[in-house]
ROVODO-19891 format. One line per field, with one value per residue (C-alpha): residue number from 1; x, y negated, z. Coordinates in pm, whole numbers, plus 50000, padded with zeros to 5 digits. Example, Ala and Ser with C-alpha at 12.3 -4.5 7.8 and 13.67 -1.06 7.14 Angstrom:
// ROVODO-19891
num: [1_2]
east: [51230_51367]
north: [50450_50106]
up: [50780_50714]
//
This chain:
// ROVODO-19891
num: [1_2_3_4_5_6_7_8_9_10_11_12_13_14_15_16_17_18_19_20_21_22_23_24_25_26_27_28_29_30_31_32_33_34_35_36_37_38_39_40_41_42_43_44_45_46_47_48_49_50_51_52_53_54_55_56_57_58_59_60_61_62_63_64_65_66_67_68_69_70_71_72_73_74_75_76_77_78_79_80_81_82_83_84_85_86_87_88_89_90_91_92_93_94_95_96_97_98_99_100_101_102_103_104_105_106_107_108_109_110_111_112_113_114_115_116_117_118_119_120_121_122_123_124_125_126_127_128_129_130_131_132_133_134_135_136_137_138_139_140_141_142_143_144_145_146_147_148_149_150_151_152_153_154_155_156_157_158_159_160_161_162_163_164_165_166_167_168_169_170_171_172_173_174_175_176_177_178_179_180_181_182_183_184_185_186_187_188_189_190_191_192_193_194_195_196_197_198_199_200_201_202_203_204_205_206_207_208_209_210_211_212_213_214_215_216_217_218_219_220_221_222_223_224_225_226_227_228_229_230_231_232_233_234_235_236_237_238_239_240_241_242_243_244_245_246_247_248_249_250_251_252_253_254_255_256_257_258_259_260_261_262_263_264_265_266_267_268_269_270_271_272_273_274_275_276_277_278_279_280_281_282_283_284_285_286_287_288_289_290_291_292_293_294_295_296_297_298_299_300_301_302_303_304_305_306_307_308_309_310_311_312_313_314_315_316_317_318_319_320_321_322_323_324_325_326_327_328_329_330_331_332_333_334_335_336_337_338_339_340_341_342_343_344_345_346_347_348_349_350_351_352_353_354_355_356_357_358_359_360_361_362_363_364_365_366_367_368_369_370_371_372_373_374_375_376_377_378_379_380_381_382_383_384_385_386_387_388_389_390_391_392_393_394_395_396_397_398_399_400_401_402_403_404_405_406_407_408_409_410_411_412_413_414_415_416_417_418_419_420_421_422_423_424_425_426_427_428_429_430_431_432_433_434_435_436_437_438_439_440_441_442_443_444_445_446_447_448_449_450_451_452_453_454_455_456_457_458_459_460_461_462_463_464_465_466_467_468_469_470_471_472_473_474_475_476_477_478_479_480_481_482_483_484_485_486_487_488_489_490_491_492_493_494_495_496_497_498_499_500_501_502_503_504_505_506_507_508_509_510_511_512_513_514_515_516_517_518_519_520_521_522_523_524_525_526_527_528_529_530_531_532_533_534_535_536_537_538_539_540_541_542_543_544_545_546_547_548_549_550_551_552_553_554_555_556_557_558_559_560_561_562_563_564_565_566_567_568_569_570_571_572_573_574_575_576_577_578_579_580_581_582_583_584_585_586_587_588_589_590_591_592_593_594_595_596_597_598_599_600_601_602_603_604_605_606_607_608_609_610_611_612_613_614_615_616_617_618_619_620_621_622_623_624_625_626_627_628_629_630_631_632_633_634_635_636_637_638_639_640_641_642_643_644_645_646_647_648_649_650_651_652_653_654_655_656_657_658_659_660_661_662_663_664_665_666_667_668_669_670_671_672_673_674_675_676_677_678_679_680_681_682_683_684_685_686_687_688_689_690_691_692_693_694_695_696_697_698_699_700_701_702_703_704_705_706_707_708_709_710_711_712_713_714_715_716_717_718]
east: [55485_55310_55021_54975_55033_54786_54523_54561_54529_54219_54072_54143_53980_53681_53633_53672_53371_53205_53284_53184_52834_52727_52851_52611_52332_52349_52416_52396_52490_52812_53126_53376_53662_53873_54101_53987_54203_54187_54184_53892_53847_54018_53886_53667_53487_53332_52981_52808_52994_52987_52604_52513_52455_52552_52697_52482_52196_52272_52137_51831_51709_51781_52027_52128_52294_52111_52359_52068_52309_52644_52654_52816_53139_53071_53009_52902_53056_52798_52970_53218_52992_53301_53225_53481_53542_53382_53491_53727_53658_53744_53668_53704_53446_53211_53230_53455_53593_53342_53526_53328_53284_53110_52881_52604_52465_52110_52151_51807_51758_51378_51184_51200_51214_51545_51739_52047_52297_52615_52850_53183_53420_53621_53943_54156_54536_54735_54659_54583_54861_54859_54722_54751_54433_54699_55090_55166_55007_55151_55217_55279_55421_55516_55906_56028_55677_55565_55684_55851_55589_55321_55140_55014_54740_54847_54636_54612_54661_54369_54427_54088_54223_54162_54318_54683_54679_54516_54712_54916_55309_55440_55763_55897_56230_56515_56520_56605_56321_56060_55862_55546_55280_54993_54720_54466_54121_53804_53675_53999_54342_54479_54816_55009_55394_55559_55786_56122_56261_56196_56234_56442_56263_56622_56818_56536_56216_56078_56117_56046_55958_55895_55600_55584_55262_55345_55081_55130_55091_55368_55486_55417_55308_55400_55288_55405_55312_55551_55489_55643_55614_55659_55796_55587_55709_55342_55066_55161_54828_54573_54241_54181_53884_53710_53732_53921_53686_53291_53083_52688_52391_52154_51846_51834_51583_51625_51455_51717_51814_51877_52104_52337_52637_52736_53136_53304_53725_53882_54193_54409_54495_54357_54176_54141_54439_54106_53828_53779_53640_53519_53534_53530_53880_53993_54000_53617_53439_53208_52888_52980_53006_52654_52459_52586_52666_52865_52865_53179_53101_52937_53008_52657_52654_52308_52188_52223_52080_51940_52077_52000_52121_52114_52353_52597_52545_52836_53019_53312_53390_53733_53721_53921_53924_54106_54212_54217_54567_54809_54918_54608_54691_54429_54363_54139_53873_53710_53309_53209_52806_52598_52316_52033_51817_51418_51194_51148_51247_50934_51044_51043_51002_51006_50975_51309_51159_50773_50683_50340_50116_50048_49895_49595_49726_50063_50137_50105_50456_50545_50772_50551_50739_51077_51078_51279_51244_51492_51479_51729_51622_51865_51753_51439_51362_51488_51354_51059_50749_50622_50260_50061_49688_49425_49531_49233_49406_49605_49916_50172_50514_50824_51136_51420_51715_51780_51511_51436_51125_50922_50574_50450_50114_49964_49643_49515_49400_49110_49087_48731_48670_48921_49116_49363_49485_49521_49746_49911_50269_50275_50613_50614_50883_50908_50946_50750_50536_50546_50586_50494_50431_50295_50315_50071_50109_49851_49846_49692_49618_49699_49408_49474_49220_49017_48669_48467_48204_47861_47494_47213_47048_47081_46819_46666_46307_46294_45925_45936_45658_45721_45791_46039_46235_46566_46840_46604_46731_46513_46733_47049_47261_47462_47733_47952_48266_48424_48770_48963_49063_49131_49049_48662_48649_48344_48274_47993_47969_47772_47733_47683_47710_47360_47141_47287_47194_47437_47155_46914_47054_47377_47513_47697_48002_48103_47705_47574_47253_47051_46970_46722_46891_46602_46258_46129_45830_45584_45504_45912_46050_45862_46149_46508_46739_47108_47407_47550_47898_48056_48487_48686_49019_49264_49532_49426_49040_48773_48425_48036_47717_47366_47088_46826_46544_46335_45964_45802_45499_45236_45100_44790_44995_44816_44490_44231_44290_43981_44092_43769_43796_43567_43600_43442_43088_42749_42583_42249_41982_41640_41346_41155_41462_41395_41521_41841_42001_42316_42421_42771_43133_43350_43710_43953_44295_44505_44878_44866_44796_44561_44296_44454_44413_44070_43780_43469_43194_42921_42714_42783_42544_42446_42332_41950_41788_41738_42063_42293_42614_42784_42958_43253_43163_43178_42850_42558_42223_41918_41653_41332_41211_41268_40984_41040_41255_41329_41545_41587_41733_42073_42176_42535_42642_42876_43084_43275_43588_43766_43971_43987_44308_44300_44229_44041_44166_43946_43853_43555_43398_43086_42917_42712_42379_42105_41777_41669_41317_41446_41644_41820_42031_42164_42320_42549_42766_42888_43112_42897_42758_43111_43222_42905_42957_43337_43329_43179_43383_43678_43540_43480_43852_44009_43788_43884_44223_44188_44035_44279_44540_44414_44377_44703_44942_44673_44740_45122_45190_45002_45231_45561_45433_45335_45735_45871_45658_45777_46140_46108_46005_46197_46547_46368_46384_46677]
north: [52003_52335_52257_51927_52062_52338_52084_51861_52170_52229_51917_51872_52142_52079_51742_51951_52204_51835_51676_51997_51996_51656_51675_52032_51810_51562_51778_51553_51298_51080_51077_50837_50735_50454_50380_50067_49724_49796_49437_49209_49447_49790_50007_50266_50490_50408_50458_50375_50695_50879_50859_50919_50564_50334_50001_49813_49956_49805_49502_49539_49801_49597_49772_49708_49880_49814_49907_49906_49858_49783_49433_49374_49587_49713_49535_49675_49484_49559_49429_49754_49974_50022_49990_49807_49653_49315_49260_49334_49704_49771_50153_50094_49835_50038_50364_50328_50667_50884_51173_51096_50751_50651_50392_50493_50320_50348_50257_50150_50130_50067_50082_50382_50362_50633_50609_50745_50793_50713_50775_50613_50814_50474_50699_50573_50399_50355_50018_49988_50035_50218_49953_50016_49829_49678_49560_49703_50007_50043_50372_50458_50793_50906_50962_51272_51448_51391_51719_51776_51876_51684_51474_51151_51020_50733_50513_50609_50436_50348_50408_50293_50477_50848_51215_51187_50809_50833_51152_51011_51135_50958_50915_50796_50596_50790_50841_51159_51162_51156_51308_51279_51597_51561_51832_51864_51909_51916_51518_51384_51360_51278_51197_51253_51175_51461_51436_51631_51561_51378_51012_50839_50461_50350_50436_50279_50143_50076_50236_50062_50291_50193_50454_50454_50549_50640_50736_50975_50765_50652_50401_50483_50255_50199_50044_50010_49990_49929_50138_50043_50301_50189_50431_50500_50647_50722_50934_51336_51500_51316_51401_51738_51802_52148_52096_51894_51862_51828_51895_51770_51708_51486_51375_51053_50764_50898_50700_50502_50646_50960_51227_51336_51505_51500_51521_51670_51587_51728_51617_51802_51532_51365_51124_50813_50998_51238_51011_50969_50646_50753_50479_50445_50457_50101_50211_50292_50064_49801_49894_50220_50161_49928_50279_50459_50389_50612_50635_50564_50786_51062_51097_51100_50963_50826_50634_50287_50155_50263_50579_50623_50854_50690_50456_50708_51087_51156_50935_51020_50899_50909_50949_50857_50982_50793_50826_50556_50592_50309_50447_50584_50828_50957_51206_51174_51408_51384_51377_51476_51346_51495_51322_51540_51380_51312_51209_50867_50653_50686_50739_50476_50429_50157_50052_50005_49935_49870_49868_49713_49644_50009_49988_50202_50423_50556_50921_51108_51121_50751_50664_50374_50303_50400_50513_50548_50746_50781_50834_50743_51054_51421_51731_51862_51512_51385_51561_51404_51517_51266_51244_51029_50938_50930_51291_51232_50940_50989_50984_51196_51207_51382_51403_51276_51275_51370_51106_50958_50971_50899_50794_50926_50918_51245_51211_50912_50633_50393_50065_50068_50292_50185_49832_49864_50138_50117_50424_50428_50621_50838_50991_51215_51366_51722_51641_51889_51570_51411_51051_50928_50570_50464_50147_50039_50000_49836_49946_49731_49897_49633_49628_49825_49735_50087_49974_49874_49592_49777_49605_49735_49875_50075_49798_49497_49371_49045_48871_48501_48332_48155_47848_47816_47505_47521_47673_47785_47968_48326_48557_48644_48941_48994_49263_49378_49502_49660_49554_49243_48895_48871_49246_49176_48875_48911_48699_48833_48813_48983_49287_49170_49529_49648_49255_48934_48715_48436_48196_48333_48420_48335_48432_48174_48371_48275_48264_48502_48362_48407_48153_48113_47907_47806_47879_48182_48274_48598_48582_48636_48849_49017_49186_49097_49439_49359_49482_49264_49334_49216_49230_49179_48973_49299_49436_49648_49514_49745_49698_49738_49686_49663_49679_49389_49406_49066_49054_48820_48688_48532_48208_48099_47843_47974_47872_48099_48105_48154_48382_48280_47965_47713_47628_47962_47991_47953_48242_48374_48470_48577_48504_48707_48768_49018_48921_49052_49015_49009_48707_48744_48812_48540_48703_48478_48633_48506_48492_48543_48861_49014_48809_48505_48697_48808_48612_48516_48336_48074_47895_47526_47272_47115_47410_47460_47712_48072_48194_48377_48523_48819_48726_48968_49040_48718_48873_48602_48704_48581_48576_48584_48660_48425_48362_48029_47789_47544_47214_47215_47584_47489_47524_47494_47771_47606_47879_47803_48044_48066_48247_48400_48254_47944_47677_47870_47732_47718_47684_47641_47792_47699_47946_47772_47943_47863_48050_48131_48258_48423_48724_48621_48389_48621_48867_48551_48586_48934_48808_48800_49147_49263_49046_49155_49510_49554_49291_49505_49786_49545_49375_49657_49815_49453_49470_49842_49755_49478_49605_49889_49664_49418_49756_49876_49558_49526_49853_49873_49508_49652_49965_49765_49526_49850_49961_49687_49673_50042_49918_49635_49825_50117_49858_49704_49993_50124]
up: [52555_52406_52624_52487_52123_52089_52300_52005_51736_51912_51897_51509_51462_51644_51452_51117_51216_51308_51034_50821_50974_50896_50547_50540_50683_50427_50083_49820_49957_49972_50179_50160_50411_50520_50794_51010_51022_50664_50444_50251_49916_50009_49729_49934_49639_49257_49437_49134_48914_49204_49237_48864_48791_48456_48599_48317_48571_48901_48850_48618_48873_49145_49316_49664_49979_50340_50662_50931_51198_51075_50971_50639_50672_50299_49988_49631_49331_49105_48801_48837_49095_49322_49728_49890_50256_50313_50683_50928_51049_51453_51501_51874_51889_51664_51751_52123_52192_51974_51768_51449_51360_51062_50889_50732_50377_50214_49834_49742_49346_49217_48848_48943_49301_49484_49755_49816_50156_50171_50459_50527_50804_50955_51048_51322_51315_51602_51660_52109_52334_52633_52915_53268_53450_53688_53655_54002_54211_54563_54784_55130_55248_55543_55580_55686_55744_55373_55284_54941_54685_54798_54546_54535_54259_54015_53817_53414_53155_52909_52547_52293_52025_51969_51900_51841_51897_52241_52362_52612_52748_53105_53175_53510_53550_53654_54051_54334_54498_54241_53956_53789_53659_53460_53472_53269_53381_53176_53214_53334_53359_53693_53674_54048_54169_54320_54616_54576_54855_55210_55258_55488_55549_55742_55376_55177_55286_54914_54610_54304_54005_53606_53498_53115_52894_52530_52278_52031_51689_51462_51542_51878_52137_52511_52844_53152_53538_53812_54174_54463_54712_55098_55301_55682_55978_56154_56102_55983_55861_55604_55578_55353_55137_55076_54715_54492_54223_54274_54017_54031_53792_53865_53651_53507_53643_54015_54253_54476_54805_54652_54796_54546_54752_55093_55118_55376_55448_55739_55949_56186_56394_56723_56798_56603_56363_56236_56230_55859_55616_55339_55010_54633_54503_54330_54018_54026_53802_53916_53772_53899_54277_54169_54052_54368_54739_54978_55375_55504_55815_55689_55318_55159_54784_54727_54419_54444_54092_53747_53709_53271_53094_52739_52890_53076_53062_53313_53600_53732_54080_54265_54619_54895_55261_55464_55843_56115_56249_56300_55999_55833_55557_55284_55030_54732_54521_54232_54206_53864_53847_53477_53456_53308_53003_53093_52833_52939_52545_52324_51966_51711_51358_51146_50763_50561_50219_50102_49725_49686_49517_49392_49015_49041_48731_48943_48880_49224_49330_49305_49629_49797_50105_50254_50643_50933_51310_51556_51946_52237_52432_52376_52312_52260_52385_52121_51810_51618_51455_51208_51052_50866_50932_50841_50634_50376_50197_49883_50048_50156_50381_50263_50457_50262_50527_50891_51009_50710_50504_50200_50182_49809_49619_49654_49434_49152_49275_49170_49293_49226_49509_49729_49644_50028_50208_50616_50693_51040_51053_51384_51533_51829_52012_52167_52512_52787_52825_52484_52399_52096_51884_51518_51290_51017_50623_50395_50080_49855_49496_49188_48932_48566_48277_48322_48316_47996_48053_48108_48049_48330_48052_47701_47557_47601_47419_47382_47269_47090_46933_46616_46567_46841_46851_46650_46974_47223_47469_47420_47671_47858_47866_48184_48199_48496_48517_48814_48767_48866_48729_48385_48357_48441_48282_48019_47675_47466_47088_46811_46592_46279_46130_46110_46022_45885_46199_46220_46044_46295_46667_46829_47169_47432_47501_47832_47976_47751_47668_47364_47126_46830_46570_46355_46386_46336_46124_46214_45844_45760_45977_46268_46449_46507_46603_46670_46927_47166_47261_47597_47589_47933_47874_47969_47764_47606_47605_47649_47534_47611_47401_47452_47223_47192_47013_46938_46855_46668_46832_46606_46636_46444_46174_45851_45783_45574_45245_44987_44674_44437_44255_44302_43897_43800_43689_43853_43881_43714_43890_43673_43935_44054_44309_44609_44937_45020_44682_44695_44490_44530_44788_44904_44975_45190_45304_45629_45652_45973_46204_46478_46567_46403_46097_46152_45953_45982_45740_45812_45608_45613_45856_45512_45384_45241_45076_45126_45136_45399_45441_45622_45918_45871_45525_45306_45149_45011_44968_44957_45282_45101_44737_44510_44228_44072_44014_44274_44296_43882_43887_44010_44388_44579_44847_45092_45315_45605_45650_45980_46175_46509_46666_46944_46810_46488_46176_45893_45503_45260_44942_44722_44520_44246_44151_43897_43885_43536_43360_43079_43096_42803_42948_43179_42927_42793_43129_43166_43478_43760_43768_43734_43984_44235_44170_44203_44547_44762_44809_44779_45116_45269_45248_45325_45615_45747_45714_45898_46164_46202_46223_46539_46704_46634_46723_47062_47128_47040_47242_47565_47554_47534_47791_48046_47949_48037_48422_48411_48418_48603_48887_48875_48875_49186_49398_49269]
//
């Protein structure tokens, strides 16, 4: 009983250091406990105190609990924040004869995005009897030569609870001639019945025993298997084996036909007494006696079937040699097989939780995807390296717990650059020969209103002749914006700040395009300079502008208009005139510009007389001397005035003279020689200016025509 107490002390204590080392692998974390069997809303832990978190939170931030292989044992009440069990909890069918058994939680909260681990230890009650795999197990021994402490091997009972509940005491109904002793060996217990004394088939020829199995719970719980024992009277020496335990590794995935041990039982008798058949012992399971195969003659244990180590890491076979007397007797060992781990279970890894889109404005550190990587394999086998490719993107891995990880933004993003993200998650374990396997992510970045509308160009010129119709369409503006939806969604409108131009130009804006109001006259207004601004729809908006300048073109619409009066008058000429007199200047203005403002004079078809007129000048003089009178003295100049547009427009002007003898009558009109002498350099300045002016708008309208071929061609190629 001391053995069986200070086994047990040992065994506590071993789950404590286990127990201690998980909770040291997952500081920070929680631990909770609760024994299984336990009913629909046991109180297990206030997870939502315990965590840091206001119960008014759980369900704005979404909070929820994912068990990735547990079913729905656990439940959150997120009205209180208190974890409680859902479901009926059977620790032997969850965690069979494992010394820890626990279920582990991720508590996923977003806005912002955490997660948390929870573990709940699912502590054991005494709640399996001891079971025997049989009601009866029958014995023969040999009267008289069975000598008293020989044993004999008995069939366990099976307990599927653990520690204290699964530490079993046997207790054999009172009799002389037996007794049961359990040793203890490392991976089993055989349990044996001891012979005190010889038996004596002619007093009894069966013996019919009650073995008892009692766990060590409270309340403790029993099972029971009756032996009968027959009682021979042949065969004195079973077979003997070298050893009685056999210890072997062998490596997992051996090919079949392999030898794994060759036994070897010996047997002092003669004969057919020592030839020996070898054979699994009954109480070898079924899928065990499929994975191996023994000889009956000569021992060998080969491999039958899948030998996997992820499945079963160590089988335990119980032997039995048996002789082929009329009264065969047998002995038994135990073959102990540890199968060694190969890397043959690629790791895998999968994605718990994915938050995307990803708003292009995220601060590097935002959690975008949750992560998990585990691997069948032991060992060095079974440890995994995890990277993310390609390594250039913004993103980043960060282990969070055991095999758990984080994908976070590393760097800012801009969805103008990059709108989706490929990345591919690799794992790899560290196997001699390495196995390895990856998943993909896409990453698609959400749109924020970062981008103002922008034109092609600073400035726009923009030529209209007058007289347009009222609305012509004179231009379009076009702006692009790199963003997305309503956040590149462009209307256009204008600047009213620096001109007044609603009664002149308005802008369309969904299309943008340009439109003259009313017509416009050269003579009015000769250039129109206004912004045009171009708003997306995001919140907030952002906005763009462009410059356009519009120039007036001039059409010839004004005819020439003559300045002398036709009322005024004639003038006084004394004969003798000499040719080339000037007799007097007709001036004539036009509204117009360039050469629809540029004059000319001609003397009418009707015209008689010796009289001409400058062609640029307006200038009338005489083309021979005059030294008479002619036609009664009095004479009528008739001018023609036009312009130089297409078609020429045109006026007229008559310049009466009369032709006098007496200088007398000259002196009586003081107006002419004033007007004559004070024309002439009039003319000639109205004439310089205008000149200067035809070669200054040619010269300033071939320059912005040779711009705008400049920048034409340089957007072409660019």
């Amino acid at each position: 009983m001391v053995v069986w107490t200070a086994d047990w002390v040992m065994r506590r204590l071993l789950q404590l250091v286990l127990f201690h080392t998980a909770w040291e692998m997952g500081s920070g974390q929680l631990h909770y406990s609760v024994p299984e069997e336990s009913q629909h809303g046991t109180f297990v832990g206030r997870i939502a105190q315990d965590l840091g978190l206001e119960v008014s939170e759980l369900v704005p931030r979404m909070f929820r609990m994912v068990s990735k292989e547990h079913k729905d044992y656990l439940e959150v009440n997120v009205q209180n924040g208190i974890l409680f069990v859902n479901s009926r909890i059977d620790r032997e069918e969850l965690c069979a004869k494992s010394l820890l058994c626990a279920i582990h939680l991720e508590v996923i909260v977003d806005k912002p995005l955490r997660i948390f681990h929870v573990e709940v230890e699912i502590r054991d009650i005494n709640d399996n009897a001891p079971i025997f795999s049989a009601s009866e197990q029958t014995l023969s021994i040999l009267e008289f030569i069975t000598a008293p402490g020989t044993q004999f091997l008995l069939e366990e009972a099976s307990d599927s609870d653990i520690d204290s509940n699964a530490q079993l005491s046997y207790k054999l109904s009172s009799n002389e001639f037996f007794t049961i002793e359990q040793k203890r060996e490392e991976h089993n217990k055989p349990l044996a019945l001891i012979l005190k004394k010889p038996l004596d088939r002619e007093v009894t020829s069966v013996h019919r025993l009650l073995l008892t199995a009692a766990d060590g719970g409270q309340p403790q719980l029993t099972g029971t298997i009756q032996l009968v024992i027959n009682v021979l009277d042949t065969n004195d020496n079973p077979p003997v084996f070298n050893q009685s335990v056999y210890r072997v590794q062998l490596q997992e995935n051996a090919a079949a036909g392999t030898l794994v041990i060759t036994l070897n039982a010996t047997d002092l008798d003669e004969g057919i007494n020592k030839e020996i058949f070898y054979s699994f012992n009954n109480h070898v399971p079924a899928h065990f006696q499929k994975i191996f195969s023994i000889n009956s003659k000569t021992g060998e244990i080969k491999v039958n079937g899948n030998v996997d180590f992820e499945d079963i890491n160590i089988f335990d076979l119980q032997i039995v040699a048996e002789n082929k007397g009329n009264l065969p007797l047998s002995s038994h060992c135990q073959v102990i097989i540890e199968v060694l781990d190969v890397n043959d279970n690629a790791p895998e890894v999968s994605v718990s939780s994915l938050s995307v889109p990803v708003p292009e404005d995220a601060p590097p550190g935002t959690v975008v995807a949750l992560i998990s990587v585990s691997d069948r394999d032991s060992g060095a086998n079974g440890k995994i390296n995890c990277s993310l490719w390609p390594p250039k993107f913004p993103f980043k891995l960060t282990s969070t717990f055991k095999n758990y990880y984080s994908l976070v933004l590393s760097e800012p993003l801009d969805r103008e650059q990059v709108a989706e993200y490929g990345l591919i998650v690799r794992v790899q374990d560290q196997g001699e020969t390495p196995l390895s396997a990856s998943t993909s992510l896409v990453v698609p970045i959400s749109d924020m209103n970062d981008n103002a509308p922008t034109f092609a160009q600073p400035s726009y010129t923009v030529f209209v002749r007058e007289n347009n119709p009222p609305g012509a369409h004179i231009f379009t503006v076009s702006a692009s914006d790199p963003d997305v939806a309503e956040n590149a969604l462009v209307s256009y409108w204008l600047d009213e700040k620096l001109w007044p131009l609603s009664s002149y130009i308005s802008v369309h804006s969904e299309s943008g395009k340009l439109y003259a109001l009313q017509p416009l006259d050269y003579e009015e207004l000769k250039l129109l300079e206004f912004q045009v601004r171009a708003k997306d729809a995001g919140l907030p908006s952002l906005c763009g502008n462009v410059t356009i300048q519009v120039f007036v073109l001039d059409e010839n619409d004004n005819a020439p208009a003559v300045s002398q009066s036709v009322e005024e008058p004639p003038a006084l000429l004394v004969i003798p005139v000499p040719s080339g007199h000037m007799l007097g200047k007709i001036r004539a203005l036009d509204a117009d510009s360039g050469y629809n403002a540029w004059l000319r004079y001609e003397l009418h078809e009707g015209n008689s007389g010796p009289w001409r007129v400058g062609l640029y000048s307006g200038e009338i003089s005489t083309t021979r001397m005059l030294d008479e009178v002619e036609d009664g003295g009095s004479q009528n100049v008739l001018v023609v005035v036009k312009d130089h547009g297409k078609p020429p427009m045109s006026a007229t002007a008559t310049l009466s003279v009369s032709l006098v003898a007496n200088s007398q009558a000259i002196k009586t009109d003081a107006r002419l020689p004033r007007t004559a002498g004070n024309a002439k350099p009039l003319a000639d300045t109205a004439n310089l200016y205008l000149i200067i002016a035809i070669c200054s708008v040619s010269s300033l309208f071939l320059l912005v025509i040779l711009v705008w071929i400049i920048r034409i061609s340089v957007d072409k190629y660019q």
